[in-house]
MIZA-894074 format. One record per residue (C-alpha): residue in one letter; chain; x, y, z. Coordinates in nm, 4 decimals, decimal comma. Layout:
N
<rec><resn>A</resn><chain>A</chain><east>X</east><north>Y</north><up>Z</up></rec>
...
***
This chain:
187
<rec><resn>X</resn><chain>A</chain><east>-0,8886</east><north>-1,7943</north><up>-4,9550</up></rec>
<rec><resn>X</resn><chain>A</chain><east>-1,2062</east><north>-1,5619</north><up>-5,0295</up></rec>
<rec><resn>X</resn><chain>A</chain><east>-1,3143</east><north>-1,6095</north><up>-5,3847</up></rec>
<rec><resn>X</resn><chain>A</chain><east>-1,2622</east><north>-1,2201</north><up>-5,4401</up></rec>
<rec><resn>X</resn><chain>A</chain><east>-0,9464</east><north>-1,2518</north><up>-5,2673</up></rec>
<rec><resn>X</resn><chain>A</chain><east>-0,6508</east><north>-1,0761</north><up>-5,4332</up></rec>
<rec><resn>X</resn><chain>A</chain><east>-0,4519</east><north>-1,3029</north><up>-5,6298</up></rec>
<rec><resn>X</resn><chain>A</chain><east>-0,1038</east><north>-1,2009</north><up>-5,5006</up></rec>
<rec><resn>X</resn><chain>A</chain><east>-0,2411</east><north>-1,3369</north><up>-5,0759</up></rec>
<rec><resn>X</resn><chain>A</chain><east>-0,3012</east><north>-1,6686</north><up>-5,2151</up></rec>
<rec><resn>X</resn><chain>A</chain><east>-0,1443</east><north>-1,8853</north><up>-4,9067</up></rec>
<rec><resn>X</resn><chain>A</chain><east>-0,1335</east><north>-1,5743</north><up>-4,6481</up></rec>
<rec><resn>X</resn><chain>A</chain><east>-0,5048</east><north>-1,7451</north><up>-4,5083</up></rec>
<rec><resn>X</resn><chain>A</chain><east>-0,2693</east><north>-2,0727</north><up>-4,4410</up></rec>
<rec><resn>X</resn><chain>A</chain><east>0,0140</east><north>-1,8284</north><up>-4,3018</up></rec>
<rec><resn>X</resn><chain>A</chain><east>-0,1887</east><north>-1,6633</north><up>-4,0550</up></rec>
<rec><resn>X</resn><chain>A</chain><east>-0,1322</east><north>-1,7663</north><up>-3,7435</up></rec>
<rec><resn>X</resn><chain>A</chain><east>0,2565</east><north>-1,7867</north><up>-3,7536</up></rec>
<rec><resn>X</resn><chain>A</chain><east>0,2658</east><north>-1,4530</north><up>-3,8776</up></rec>
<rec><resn>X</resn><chain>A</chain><east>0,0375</east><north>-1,3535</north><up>-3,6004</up></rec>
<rec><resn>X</resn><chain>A</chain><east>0,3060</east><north>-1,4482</north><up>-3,3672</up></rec>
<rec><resn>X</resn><chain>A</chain><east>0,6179</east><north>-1,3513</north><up>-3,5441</up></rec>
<rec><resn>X</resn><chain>A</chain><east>0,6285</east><north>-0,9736</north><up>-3,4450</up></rec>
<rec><resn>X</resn><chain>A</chain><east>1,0347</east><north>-0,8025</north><up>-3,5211</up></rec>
<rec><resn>X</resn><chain>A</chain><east>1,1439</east><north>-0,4972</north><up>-3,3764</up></rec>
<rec><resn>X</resn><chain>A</chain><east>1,0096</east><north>-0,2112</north><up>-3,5784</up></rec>
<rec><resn>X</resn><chain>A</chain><east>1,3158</east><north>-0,0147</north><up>-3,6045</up></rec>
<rec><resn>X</resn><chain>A</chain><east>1,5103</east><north>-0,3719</north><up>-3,7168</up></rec>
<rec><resn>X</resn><chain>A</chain><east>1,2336</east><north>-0,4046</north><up>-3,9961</up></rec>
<rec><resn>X</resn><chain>A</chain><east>1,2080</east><north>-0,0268</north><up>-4,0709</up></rec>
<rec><resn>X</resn><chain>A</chain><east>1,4837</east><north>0,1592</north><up>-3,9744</up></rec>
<rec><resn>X</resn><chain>A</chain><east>1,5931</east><north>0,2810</north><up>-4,3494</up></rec>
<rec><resn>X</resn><chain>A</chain><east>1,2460</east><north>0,4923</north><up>-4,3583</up></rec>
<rec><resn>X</resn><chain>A</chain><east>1,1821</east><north>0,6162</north><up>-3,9857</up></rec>
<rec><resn>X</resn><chain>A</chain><east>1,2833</east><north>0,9559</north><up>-4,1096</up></rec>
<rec><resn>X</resn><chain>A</chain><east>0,9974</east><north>0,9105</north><up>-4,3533</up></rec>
<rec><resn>X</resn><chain>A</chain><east>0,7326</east><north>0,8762</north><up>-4,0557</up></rec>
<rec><resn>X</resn><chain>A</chain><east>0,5703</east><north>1,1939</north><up>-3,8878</up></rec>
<rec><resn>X</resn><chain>A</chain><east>0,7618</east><north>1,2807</north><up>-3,5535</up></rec>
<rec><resn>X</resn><chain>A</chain><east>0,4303</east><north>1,4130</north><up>-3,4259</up></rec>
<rec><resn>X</resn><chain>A</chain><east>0,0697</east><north>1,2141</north><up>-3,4721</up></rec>
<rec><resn>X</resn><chain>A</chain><east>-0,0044</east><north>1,1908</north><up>-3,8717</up></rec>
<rec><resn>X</resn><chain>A</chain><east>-0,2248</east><north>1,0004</north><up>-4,0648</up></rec>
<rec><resn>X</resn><chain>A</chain><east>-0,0698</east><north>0,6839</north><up>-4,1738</up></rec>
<rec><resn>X</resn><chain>A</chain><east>-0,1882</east><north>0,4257</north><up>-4,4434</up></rec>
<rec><resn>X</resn><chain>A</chain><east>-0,0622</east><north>0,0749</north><up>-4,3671</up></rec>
<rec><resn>X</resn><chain>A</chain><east>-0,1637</east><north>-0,1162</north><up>-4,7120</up></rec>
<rec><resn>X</resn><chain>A</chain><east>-0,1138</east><north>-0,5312</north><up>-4,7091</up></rec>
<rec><resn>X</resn><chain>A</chain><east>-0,0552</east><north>-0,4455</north><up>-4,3030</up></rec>
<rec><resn>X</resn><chain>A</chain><east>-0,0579</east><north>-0,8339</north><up>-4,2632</up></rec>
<rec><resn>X</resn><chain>A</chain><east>-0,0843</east><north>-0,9263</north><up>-3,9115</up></rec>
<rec><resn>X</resn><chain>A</chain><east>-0,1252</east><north>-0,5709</north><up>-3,7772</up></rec>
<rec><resn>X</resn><chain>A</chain><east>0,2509</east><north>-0,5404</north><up>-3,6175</up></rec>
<rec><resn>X</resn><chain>A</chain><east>0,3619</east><north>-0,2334</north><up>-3,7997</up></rec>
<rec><resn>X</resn><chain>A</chain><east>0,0047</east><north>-0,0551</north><up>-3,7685</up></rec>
<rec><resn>X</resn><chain>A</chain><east>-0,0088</east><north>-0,1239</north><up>-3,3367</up></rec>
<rec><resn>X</resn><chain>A</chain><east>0,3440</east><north>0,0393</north><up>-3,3468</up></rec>
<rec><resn>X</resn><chain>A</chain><east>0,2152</east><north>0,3506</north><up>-3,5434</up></rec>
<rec><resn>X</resn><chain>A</chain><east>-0,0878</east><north>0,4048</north><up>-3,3772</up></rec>
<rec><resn>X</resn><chain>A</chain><east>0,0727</east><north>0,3185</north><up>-2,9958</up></rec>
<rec><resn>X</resn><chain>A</chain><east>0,3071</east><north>0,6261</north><up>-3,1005</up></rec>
<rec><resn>X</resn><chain>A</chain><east>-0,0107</east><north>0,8489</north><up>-3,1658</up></rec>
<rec><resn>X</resn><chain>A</chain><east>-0,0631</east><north>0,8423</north><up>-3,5196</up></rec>
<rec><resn>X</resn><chain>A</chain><east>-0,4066</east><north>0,7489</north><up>-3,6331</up></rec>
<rec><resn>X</resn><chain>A</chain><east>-0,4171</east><north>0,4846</north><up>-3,8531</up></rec>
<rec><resn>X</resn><chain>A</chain><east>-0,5747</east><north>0,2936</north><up>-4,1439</up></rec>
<rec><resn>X</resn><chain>A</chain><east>-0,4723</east><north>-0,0705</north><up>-4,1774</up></rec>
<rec><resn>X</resn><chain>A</chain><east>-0,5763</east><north>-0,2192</north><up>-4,5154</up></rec>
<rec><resn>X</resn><chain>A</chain><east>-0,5595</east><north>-0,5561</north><up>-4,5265</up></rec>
<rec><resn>X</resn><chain>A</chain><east>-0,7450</east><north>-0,8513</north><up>-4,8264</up></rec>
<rec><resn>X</resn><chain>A</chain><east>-0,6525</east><north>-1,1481</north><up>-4,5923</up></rec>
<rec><resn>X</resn><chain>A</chain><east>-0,9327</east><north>-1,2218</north><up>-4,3690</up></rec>
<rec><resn>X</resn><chain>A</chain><east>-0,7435</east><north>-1,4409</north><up>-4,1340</up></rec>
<rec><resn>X</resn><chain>A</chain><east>-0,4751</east><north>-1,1787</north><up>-4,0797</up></rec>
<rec><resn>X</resn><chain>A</chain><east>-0,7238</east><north>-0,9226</north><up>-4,0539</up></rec>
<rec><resn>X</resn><chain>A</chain><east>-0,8965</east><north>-1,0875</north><up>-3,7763</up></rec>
<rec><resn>X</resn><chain>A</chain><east>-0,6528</east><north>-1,1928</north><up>-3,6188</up></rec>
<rec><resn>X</resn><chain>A</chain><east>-0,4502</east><north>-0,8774</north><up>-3,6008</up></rec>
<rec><resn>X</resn><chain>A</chain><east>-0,7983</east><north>-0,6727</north><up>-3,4469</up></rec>
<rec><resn>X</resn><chain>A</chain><east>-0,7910</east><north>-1,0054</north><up>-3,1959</up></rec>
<rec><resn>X</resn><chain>A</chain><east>-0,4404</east><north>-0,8971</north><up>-3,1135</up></rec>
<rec><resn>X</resn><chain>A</chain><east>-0,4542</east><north>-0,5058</north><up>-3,1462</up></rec>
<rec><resn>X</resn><chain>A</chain><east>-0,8158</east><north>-0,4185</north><up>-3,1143</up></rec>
<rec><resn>X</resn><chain>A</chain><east>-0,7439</east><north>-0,1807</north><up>-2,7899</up></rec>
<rec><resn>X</resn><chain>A</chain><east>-0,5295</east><north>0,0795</north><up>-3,0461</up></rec>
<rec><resn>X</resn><chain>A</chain><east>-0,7036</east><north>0,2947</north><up>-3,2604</up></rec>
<rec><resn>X</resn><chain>A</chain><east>-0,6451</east><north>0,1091</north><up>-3,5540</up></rec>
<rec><resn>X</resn><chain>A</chain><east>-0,8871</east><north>0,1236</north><up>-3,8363</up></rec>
<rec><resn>X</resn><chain>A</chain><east>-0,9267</east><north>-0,1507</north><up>-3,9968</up></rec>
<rec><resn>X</resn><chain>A</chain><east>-1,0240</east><north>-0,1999</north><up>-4,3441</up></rec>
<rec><resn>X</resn><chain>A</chain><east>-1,0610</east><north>-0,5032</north><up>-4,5870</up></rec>
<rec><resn>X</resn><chain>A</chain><east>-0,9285</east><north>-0,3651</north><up>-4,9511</up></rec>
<rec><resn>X</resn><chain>A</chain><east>-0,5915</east><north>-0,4094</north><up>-5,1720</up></rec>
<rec><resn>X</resn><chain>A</chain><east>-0,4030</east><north>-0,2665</north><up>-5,4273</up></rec>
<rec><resn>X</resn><chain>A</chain><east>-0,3722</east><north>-0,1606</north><up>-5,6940</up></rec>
<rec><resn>X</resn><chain>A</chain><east>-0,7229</east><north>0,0186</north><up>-5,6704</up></rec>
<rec><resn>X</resn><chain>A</chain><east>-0,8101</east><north>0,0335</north><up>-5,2876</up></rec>
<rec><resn>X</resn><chain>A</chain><east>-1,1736</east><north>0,0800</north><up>-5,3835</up></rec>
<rec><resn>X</resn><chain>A</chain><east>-1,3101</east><north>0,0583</north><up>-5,0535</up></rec>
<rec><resn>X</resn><chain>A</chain><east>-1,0410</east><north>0,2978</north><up>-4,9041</up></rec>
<rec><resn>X</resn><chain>A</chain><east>-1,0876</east><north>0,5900</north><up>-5,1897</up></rec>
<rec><resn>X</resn><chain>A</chain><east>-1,4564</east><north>0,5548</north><up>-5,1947</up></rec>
<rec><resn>X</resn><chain>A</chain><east>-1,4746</east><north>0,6923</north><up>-4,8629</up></rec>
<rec><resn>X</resn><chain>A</chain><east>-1,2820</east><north>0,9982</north><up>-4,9911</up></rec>
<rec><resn>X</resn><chain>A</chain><east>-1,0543</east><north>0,9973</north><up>-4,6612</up></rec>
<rec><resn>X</resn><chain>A</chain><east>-0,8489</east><north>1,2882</north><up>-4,5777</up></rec>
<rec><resn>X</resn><chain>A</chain><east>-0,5142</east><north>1,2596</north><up>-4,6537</up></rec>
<rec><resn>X</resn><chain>A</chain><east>-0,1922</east><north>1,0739</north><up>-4,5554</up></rec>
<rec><resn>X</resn><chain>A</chain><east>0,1060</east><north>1,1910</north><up>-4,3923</up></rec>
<rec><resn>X</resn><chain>A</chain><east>0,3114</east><north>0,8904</north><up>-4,4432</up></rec>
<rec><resn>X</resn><chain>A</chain><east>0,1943</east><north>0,5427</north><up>-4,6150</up></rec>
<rec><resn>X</resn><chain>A</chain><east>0,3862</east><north>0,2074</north><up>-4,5490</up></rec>
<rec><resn>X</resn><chain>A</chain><east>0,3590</east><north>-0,0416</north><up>-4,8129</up></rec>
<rec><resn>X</resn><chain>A</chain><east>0,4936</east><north>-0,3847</north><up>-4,6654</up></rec>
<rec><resn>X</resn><chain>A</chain><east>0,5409</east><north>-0,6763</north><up>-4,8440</up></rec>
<rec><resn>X</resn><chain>A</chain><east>0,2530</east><north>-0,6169</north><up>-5,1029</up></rec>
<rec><resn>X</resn><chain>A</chain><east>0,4650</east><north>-0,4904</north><up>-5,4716</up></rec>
<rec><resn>X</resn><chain>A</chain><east>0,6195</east><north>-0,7873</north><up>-5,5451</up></rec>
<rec><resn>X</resn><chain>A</chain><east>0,2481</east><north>-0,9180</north><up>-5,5773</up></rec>
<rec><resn>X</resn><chain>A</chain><east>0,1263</east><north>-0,7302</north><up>-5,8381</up></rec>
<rec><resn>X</resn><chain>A</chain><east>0,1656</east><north>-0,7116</north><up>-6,2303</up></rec>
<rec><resn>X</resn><chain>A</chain><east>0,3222</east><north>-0,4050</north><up>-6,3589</up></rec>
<rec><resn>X</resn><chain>A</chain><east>0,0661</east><north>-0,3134</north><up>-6,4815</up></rec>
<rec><resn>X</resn><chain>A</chain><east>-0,0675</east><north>-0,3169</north><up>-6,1630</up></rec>
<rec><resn>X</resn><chain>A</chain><east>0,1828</east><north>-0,1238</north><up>-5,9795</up></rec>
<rec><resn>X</resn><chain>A</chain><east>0,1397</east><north>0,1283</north><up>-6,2651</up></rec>
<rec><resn>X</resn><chain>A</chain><east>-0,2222</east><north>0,1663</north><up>-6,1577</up></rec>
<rec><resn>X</resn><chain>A</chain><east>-0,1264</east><north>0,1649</north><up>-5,7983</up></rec>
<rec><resn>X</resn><chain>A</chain><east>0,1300</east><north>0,4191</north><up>-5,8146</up></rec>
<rec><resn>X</resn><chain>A</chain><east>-0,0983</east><north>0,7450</north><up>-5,9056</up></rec>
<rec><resn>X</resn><chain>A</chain><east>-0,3809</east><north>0,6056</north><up>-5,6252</up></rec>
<rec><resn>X</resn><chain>A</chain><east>-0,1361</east><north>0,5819</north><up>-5,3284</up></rec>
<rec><resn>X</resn><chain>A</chain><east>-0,0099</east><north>0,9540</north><up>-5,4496</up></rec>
<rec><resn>X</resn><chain>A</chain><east>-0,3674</east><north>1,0403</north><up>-5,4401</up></rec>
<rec><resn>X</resn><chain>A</chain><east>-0,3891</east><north>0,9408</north><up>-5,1105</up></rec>
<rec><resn>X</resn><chain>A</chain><east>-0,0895</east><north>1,1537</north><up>-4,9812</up></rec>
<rec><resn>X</resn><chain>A</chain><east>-0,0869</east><north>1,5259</north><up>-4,8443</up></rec>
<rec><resn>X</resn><chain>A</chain><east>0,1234</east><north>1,7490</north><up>-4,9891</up></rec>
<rec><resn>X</resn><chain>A</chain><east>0,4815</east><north>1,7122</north><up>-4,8602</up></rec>
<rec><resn>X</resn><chain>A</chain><east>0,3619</east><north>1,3143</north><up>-4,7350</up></rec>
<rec><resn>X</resn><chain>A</chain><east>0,5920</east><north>1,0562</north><up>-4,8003</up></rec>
<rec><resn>X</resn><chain>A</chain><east>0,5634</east><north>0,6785</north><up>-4,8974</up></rec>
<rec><resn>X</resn><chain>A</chain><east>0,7587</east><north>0,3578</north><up>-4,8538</up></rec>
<rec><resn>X</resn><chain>A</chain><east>0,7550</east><north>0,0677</north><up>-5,0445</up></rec>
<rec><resn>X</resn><chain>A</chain><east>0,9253</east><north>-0,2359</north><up>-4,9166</up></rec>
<rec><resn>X</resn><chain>A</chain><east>1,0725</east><north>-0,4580</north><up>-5,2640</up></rec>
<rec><resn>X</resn><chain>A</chain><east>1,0640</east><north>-0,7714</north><up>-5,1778</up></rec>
<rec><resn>X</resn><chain>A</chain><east>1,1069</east><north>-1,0966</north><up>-5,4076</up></rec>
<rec><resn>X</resn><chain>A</chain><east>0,8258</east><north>-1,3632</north><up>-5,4302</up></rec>
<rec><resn>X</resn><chain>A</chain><east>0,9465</east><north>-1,6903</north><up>-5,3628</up></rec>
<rec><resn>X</resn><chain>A</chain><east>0,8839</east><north>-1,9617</north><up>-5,6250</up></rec>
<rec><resn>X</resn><chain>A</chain><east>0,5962</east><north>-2,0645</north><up>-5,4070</up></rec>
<rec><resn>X</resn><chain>A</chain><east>0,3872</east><north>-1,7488</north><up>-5,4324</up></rec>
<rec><resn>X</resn><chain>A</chain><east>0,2675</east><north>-1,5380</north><up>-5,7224</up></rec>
<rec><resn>X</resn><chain>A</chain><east>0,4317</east><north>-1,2915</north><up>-5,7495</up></rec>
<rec><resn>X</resn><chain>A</chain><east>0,5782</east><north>-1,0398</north><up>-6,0125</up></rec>
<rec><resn>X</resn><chain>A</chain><east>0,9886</east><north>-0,9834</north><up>-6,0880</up></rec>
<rec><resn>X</resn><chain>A</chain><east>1,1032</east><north>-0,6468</north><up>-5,8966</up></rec>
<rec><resn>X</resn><chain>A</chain><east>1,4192</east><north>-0,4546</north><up>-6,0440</up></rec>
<rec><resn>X</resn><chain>A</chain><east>1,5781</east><north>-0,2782</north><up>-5,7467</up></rec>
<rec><resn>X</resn><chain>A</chain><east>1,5730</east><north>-0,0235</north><up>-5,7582</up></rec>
<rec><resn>X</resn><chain>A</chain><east>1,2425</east><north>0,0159</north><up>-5,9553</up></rec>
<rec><resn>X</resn><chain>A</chain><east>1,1719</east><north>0,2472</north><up>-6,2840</up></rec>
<rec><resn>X</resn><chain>A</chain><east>1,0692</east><north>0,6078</north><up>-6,1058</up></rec>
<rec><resn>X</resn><chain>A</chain><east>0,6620</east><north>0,6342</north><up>-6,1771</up></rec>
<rec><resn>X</resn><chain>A</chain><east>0,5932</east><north>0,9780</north><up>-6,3060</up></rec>
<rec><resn>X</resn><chain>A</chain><east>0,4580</east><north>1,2722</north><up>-6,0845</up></rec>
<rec><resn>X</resn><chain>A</chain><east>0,0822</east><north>1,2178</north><up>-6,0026</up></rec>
<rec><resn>X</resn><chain>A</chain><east>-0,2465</east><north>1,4253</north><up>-6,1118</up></rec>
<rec><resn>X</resn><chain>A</chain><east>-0,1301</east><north>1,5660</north><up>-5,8012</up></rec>
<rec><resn>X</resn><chain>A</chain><east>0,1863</east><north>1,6894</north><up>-5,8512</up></rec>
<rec><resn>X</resn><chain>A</chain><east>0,3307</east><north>1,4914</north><up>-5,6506</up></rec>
<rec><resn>X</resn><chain>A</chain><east>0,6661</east><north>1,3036</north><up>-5,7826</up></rec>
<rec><resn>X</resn><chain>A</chain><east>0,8493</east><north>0,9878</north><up>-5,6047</up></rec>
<rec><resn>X</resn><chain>A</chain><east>1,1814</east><north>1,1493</north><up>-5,5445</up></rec>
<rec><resn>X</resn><chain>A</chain><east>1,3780</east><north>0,8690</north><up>-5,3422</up></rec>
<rec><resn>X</resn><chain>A</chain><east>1,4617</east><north>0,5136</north><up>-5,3343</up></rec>
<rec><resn>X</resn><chain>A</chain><east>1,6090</east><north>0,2735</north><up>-5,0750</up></rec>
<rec><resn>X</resn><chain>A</chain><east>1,6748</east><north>-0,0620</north><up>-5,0836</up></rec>
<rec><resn>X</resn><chain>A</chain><east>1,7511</east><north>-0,3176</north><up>-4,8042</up></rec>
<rec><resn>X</resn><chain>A</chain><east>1,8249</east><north>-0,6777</north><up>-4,7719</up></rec>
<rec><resn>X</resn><chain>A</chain><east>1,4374</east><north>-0,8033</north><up>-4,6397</up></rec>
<rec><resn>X</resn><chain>A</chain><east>1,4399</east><north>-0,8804</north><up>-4,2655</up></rec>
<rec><resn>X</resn><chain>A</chain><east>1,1593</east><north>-1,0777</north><up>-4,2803</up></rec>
<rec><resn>X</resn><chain>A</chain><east>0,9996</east><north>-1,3418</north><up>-4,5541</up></rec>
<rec><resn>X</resn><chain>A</chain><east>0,6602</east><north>-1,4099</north><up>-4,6613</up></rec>
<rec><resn>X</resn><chain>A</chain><east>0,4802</east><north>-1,7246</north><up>-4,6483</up></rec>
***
């Protein structure tokens, strides 16, 4: 692991390469929020996008995409795998995404966040929360998977379903919540 790495990827630089070639059906992993996702290209944010899976799918069904990913080893490895998609690829993490606002980027249509909550403090998700809405167009929608750390990882408790954040600077309030069993772990 990078020294700056996140705290929440510790063991994801181990997990790399079986993740790398553990890819599930996107509609098995995601079929509670592909109403969420543009019909028609959009802009979609894939934050902690791991080994790339989820972002290839997006941007092979014409959405442009930013993949945001701390882990070097998946990052790599997941341009190795995709790098003929228009993926961009960027090396940043919650709760902040310095890199990613920086570069004042138009805005989202849709933003997946995969496996990354359970990872951060509350505090952190608190910060988190008005960022990500900052990063959405009007009318754009987010999804947050809630997964549980196992004992191995760092990780923070998640409630299911979680406390609703108030509406952003924005404007922009989080008006729905799913939850579903997890169809995949984490290392």
């Amino acid at each position: 692991m990078d020294a700056g790495q996140p705290t929440g990827t510790t063991g994801y630089d181990a997990a790399a390469q079986a993740l790398l070639a553990t890819r599930l059906p996107f509609e098995a992993v995601h079929g509670h929020i592909l109403h969420l996702i543009p019909d028609s290209p959009g802009r979609i944010l894939d934050v902690g996008s791991g080994p790339g899976h989820d972002a290839a799918t997006l941007a092979a069904r014409g959405h442009a995409v930013t993949a945001v990913e701390p882990t070097r080893a998946l990052r790599d490895g997941a341009q190795a795998l995709y790098g003929s998609l228009p993926i961009q690829w960027l090396d940043d993490s919650l709760p902040r995404l310095e890199r990613l606002t920086s570069a004042s980027p138009e805005p989202f249509d849709f933003i997946l966040v995969e496996g990354v909550w359970a990872h951060l403090t509350a505090a952190e998700r608190g910060e988190a929360f008005p960022v990500l809405a900052g990063l959405l167009r009007a009318g754009g929608a987010v999804a947050i998977s809630l997964r549980h750390a196992p004992p191995r990882r760092v990780g923070s408790p998640i409630r299911s379903p979680p406390p609703r954040p108030p509406g952003s600077p924005n404007g922009r309030a989080w008006r729905r919540w799913w939850t579903s069993p997890p169809a995949r772990s984490s290392p």
